[in-house]
C-alpha positions in Angstrom: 76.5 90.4 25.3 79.2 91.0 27.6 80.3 94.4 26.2 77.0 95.2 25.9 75.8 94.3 29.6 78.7 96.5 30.5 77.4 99.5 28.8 73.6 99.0 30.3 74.6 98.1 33.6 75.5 101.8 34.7 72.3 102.9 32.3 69.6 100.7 34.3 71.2 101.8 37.6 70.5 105.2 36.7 66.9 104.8 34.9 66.0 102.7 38.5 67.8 105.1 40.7 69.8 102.1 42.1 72.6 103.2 44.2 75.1 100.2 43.1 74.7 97.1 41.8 76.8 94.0 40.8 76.2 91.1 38.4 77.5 87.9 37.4 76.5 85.1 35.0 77.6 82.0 33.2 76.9 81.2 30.0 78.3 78.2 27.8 80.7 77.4 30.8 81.9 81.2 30.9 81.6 83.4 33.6 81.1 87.0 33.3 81.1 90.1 35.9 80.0 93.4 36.0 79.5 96.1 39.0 78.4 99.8 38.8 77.7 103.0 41.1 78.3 103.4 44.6 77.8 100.5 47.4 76.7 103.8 50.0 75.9 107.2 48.8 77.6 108.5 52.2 80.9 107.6 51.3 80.8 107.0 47.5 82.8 103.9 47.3 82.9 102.2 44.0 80.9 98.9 43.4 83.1 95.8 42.2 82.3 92.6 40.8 84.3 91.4 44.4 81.7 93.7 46.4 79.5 92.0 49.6 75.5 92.6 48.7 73.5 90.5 50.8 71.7 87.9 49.4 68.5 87.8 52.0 66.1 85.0 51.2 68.7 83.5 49.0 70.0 82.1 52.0 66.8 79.6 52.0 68.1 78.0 49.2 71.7 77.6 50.9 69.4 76.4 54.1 67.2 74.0 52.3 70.7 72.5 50.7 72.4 72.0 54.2 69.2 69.8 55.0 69.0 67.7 52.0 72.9 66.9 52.6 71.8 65.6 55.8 69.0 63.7 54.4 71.2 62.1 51.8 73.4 61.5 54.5 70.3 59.4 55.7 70.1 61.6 59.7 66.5 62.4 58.3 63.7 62.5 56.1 61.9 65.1 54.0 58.9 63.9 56.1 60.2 63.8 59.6 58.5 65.6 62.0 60.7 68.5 64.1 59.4 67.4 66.9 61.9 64.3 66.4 64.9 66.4 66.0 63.8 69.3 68.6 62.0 67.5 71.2 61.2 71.2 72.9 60.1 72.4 69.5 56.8 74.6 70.1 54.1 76.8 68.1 50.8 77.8 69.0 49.2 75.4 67.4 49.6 71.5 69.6 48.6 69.4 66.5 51.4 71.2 64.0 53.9 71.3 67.1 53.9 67.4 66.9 53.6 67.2 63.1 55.1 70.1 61.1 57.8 68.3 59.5 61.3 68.9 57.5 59.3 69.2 53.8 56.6 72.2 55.8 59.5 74.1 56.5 61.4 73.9 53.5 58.2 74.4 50.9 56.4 77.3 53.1 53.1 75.1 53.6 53.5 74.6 57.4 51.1 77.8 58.2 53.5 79.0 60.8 53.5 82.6 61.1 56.4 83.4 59.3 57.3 87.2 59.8 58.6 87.1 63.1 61.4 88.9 63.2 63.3 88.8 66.8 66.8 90.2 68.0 68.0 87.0 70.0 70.9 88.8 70.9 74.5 88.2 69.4 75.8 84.8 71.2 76.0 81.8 69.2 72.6 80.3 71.3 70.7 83.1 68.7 68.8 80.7 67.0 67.8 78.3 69.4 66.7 81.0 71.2 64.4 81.9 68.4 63.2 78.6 68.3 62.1 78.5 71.7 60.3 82.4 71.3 57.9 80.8 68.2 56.0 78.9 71.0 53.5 81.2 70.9 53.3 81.9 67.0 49.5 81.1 65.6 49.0 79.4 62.3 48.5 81.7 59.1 46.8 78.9 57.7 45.9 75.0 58.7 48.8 72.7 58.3 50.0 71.9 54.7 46.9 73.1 52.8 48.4 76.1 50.9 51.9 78.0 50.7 52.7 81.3 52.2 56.4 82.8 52.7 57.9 81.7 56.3 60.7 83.2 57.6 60.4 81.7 60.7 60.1 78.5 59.1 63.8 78.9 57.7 65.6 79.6 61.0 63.7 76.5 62.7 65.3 74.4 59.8 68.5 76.4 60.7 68.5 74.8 64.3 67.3 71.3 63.1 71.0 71.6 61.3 72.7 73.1 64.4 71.0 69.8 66.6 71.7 67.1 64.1 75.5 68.7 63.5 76.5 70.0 67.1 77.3 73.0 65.4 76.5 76.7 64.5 74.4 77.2 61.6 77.2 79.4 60.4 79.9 77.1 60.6 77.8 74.6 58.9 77.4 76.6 56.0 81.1 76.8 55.9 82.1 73.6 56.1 79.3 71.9 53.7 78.8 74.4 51.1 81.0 77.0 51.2 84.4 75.2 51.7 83.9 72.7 49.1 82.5 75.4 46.7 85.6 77.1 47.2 84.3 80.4 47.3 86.1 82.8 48.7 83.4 85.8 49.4 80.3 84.4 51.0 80.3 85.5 55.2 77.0 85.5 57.3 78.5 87.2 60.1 79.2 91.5 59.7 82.6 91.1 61.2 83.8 88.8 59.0 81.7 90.9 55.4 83.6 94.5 56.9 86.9 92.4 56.1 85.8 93.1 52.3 84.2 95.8 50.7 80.3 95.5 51.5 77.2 97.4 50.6 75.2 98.9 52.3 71.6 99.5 51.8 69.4 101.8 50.9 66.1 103.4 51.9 63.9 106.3 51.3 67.1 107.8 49.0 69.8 107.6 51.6 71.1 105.4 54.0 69.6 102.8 55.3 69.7 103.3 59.2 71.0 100.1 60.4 73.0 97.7 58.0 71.5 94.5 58.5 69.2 92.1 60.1 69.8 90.1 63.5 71.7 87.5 63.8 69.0 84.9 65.0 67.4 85.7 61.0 70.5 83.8 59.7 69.1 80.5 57.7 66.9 83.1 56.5 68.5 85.4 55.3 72.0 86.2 56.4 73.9 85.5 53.7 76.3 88.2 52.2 78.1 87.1 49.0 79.5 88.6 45.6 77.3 87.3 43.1 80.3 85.0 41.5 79.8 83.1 44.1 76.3 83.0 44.2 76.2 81.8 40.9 78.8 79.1 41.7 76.5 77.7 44.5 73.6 77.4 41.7 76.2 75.4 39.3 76.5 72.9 42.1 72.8 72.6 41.8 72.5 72.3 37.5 75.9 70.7 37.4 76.7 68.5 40.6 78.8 69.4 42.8 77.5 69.1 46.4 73.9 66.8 46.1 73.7 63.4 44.8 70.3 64.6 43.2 69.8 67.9 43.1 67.4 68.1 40.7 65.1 66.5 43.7 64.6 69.8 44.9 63.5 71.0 41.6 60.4 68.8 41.8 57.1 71.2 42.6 55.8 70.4 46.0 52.7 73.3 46.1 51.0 75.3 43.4 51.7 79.4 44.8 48.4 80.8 44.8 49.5 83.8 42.9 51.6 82.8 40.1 52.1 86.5 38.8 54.7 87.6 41.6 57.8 85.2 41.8 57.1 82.1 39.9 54.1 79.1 40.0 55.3 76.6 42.3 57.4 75.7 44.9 60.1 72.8 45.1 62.6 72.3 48.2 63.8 75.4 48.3 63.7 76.7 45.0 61.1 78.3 43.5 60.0 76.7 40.1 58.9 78.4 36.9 58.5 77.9 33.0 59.8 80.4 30.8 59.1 79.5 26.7 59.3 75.9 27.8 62.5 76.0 29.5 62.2 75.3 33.9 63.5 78.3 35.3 64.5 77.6 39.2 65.1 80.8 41.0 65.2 82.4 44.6 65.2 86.5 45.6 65.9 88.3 48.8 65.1 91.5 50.5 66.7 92.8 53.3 67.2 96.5 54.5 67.2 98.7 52.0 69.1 95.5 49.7 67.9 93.1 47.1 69.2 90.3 44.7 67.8 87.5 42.3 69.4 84.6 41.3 67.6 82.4 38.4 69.7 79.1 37.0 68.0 77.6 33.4 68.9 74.1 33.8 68.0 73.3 29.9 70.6 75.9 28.8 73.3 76.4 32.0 72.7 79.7 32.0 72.8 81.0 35.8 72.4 84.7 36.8 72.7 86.6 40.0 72.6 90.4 40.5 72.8 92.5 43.8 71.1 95.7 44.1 71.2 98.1 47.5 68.7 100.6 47.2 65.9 102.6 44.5 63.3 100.5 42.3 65.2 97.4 42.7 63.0 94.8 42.0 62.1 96.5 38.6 66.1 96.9 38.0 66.6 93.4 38.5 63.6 92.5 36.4 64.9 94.4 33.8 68.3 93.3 33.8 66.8 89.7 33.6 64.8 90.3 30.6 67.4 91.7 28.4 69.8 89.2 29.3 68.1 86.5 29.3 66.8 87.0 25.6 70.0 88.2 24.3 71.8 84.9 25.8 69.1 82.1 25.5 66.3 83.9 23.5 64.1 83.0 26.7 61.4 86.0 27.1 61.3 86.9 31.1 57.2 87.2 31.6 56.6 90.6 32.1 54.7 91.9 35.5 51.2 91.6 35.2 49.4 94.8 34.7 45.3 95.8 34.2 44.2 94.9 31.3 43.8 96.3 28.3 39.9 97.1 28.7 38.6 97.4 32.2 37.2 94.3 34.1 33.6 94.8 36.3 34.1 92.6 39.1 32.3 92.6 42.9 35.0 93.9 44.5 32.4 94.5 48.1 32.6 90.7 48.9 36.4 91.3 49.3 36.4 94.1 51.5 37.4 93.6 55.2 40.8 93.1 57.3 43.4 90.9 56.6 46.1 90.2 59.3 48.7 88.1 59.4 52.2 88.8 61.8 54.2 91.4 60.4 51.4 92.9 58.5 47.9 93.9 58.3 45.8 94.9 55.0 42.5 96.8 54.7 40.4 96.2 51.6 37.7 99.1 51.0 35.7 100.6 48.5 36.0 104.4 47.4 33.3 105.4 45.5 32.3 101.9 44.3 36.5 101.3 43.7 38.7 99.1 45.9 41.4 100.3 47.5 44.4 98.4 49.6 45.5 99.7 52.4 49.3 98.1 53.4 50.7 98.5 57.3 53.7 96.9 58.6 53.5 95.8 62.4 56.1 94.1 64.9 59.4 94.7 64.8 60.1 96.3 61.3 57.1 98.2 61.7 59.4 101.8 61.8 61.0 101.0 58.9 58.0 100.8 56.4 55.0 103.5 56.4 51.8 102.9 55.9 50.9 102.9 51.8 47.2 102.9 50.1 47.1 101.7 46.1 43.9 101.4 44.3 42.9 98.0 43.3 43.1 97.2 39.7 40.9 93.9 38.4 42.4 91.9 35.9 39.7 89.2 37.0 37.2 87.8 39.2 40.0 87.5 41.8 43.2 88.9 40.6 43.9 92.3 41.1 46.9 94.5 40.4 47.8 97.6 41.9 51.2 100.0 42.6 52.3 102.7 44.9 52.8 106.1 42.4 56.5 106.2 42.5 57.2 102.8 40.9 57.3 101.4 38.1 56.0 97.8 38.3 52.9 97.2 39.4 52.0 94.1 41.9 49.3 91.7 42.3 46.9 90.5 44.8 44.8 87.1 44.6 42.0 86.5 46.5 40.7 82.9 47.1 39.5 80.5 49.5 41.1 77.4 51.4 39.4 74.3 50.9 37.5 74.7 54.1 36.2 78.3 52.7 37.9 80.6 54.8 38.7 83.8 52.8 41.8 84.5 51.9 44.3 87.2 49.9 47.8 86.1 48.4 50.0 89.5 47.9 53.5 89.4 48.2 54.9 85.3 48.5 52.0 85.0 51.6 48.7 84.2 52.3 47.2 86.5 55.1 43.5 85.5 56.3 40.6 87.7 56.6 40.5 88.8 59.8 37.4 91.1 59.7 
């Protein structure tokens, strides 16, 4: 497989108009690495297996680690509040500011708004300065009762770590994970990645037109890395190496509402799935204009990451994972759920209204008796993504599929209701609530 992923590499690049891209994975205790294309179209430097991508959300797995060393270290509990460790912690909410705890934050149930995304400046005080600006961040949902993707939740976590340690989040990756890994290529800060050779992202076909996120979005989603050493922070997890337990954070703390997009539950960190029988855990990351998935079969030891920075990435990576995948384990990826086969008649009307979360706001409507979504970024990254509309697709009574015409996957949307009733739609990792 090696020779061969070698060959197909530069072929899936090109068939997902990927810029560059970088791979590595172990299999039966070997390590394998491949890179191809260009890590920024404006200067045409080469991709290498030693190439910077960053990792985005990844990160939260390298986050939710840090914790659960301090937790074996016995400084906290999965179930201690925040409020214990950050006596000025604040949200909107007064009940969830005294009772959102460590496990919340870590398993994306505590219903904070999660897509704040604030420049808190440069200085080392970045994160607790984010911490103090989510005082006035509403609830997405009620405490604990579902799961939807929180940023902001990550970067709280990040500055539980920095109060129970005295130190920056940075530095505490460093010294607990990165130091002991040994690797040699994993940075969170850009002028320590420029010392290497790092890619840069890529949107609308060139570009992107800033290279990375703020500084305050670091236990996030800061991490830059070459995907050796990604995959050698995942071997720590399936092998030992840095947890007494690890596989505690395998164990599924919440069903995700939609099961169709990234995998069916959550554990600490991870996220959890089944493929042919075998527990997948895996995490992915977007930041801009870059994108990588990492995906470690404990059953087997086979652990993958690739980087991508630009083009139909998240198809590319897909794609990569399915062929190698079967080739090395015989495991068959699921493939993206599409329509079905013969057209489903579902009342789409009672589904039709606003759905706002922060960060985002959706518009279901019909078009002559079909539903169509209508997408909108808001806040801070609202310039950077334009509006997009995508008919609605059933492939039941409340799953629906639907893609934008230039790419290739298609994605799904699940409507349902919290216990209490309130309406809800599950697209994209997060549950946004009908606002009108």
């Amino acid at each position: 497989m090696a020779g061969a992923m070698g060959q197909r590499l530069p072929e899936l690049i090109a068939e997902y108009e990927v810029p560059g891209a970088a791979l590595a994975y172990l299999h039966e205790g070997e390590l394998h690495e491949f890179a191809a294309g260009t890590l920024n179209t404006a200067t045409g430097v080469d991709s290498t297996p030693d190439s910077l991508y960053q990792i985005g959300s990844i990160t939260k797995v390298w986050t939710a680690t840090l914790l659960m060393l301090q937790i074996e270290r016995g400084r906290l509990g999965l179930d201690t509040p925040v409020a214990e460790v950050l006596p000025d912690f604040k949200v909107a909410d007064p009940e969830v500011t005294k009772t959102v705890t460590i496990r919340h934050l870590l398993t994306h149930t505590s219903g904070i708004d999660g897509d704040l995304f604030l420049d808190t400046g440069r200085g080392d005080d970045c994160v607790q300065k984010y911490v103090e600006a989510c005082a006035d961040l509403v609830q997405n949902h009620p405490l604990g009762v579902t799961q939807s993707y929180c940023n902001s939740g990550f970067t709280i976590a990040g500055r539980v770590l920095e109060v129970l340690t005295g130190k920056r989040w940075d530095d505490v990756l460093q010294e607990d994970i990165v130091e002991p890994l040994g690797l040699t290529h994993t940075w969170t800060l850009p002028e320590d990645v420029l010392r290497f050779r790092a890619a840069m992202g890529h949107v609308e076909g060139g570009p992107a037109p800033m290279w990375g996120l703020m500084r305050s979005a670091g236990p996030a989603g800061l991490v830059c890395a070459r995907p050796a050493d990604v995959v050698a922070f995942a071997r720590a997890h399936v092998e030992g190496g840095l947890l007494a337990d690890p596989q505690a954070m395998w164990e599924p703390q919440v069903e995700i509402p939609n099961p169709y997009a990234l995998g069916r539950q959550w554990g600490i960190g991870w996220i959890l799935d089944e493929w042919d029988g075998q527990r997948v855990i895996s995490h992915g990351g977007n930041t801009i204009g870059q994108h990588a998935m990492l995906w470690a079969v404990p059953g087997t030891g086979t652990i993958a990451c690739v980087t991508t920075n630009g083009g139909h990435s998240g198809s590319f990576t897909r794609a990569v994972a399915t062929e190698l995948f079967k080739e090395l384990d015989g495991l068959t990826v699921p493939p993206t759920l599409g329509p079905p086969e013969t057209p489903v008649e579902v009342d789409a009307g009672r589904y039709t209204g606003v759905y706002e979360r922060a960060g985002a706001r959706m518009t279901v409507s019909l078009r002559d008796g079909e539903p169509w979504l209508r997408m909108e970024a808001t806040g801070a990254l609202a310039d950077l993504h334009k509006p997009q509309e995508s008919r609605l697709v059933a492939v039941d009574d409340t799953t629906f599929v639907f893609r934008s015409p230039e790419d290739p996957d298609w994605m799904s949307a699940v409507f349902y209701e919290l216990p209490d009733g309130s309406p809800y739609v599950h697209l994209g990792a997060r549950a946004t609530p009908k606002t009108g």
